[in-house]
N, C-alpha and C positions, 0 to 999 in steps of 0.2 A: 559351170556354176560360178558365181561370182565369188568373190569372199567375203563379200558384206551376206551373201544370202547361205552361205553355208555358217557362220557367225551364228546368225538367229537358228539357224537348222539345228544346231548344237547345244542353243540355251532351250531348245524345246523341251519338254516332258518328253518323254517316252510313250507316256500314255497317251497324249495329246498328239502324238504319230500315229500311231496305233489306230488309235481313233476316227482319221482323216484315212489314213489306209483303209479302213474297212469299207470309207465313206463312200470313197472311188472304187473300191469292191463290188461294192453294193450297185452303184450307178452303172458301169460298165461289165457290157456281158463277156470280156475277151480277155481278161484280168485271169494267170493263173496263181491259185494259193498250193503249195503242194510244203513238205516237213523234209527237210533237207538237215542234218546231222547237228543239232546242237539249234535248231530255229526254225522260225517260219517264213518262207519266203511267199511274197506277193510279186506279181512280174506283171506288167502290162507293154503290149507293142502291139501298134494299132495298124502296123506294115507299111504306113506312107513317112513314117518319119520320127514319131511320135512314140517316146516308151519310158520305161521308169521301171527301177526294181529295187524292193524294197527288203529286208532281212529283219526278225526280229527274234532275241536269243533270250533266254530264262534268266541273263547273268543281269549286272548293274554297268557295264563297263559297255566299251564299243567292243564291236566284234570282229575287226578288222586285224 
């Protein structure tokens, strides 16, 4: 990820992630959402190359 695009990744909302996660939820049938200890993780890998995983915690902060 570059760092001009992890920059705007940071000044996002939260909820405006959230959002866009659900979006590609929604679209893709291969997308898993499962409750991992403290959030919700979204996970997509499409097996040729292609994947993203996403986390989202109750808190205000990062969760890293």
């Amino acid at each position: 990820m570059s760092e001009e695009m992890w920059i705007a990744l940071q000044r996002t909302p939260p909820a405006a992630l959230k959002r866009r996660v659900a979006a590609v939820d929604a679209l893709l049938t291969d997308t898993q959402r499962i409750a991992v200890k403290g959030a919700e993780r979204f996970a997509y890998n499409n097996g040729g190359g292609d994947s993203a995983v996403w986390y989202f915690t109750r808190t205000a902060g990062p969760c890293w």
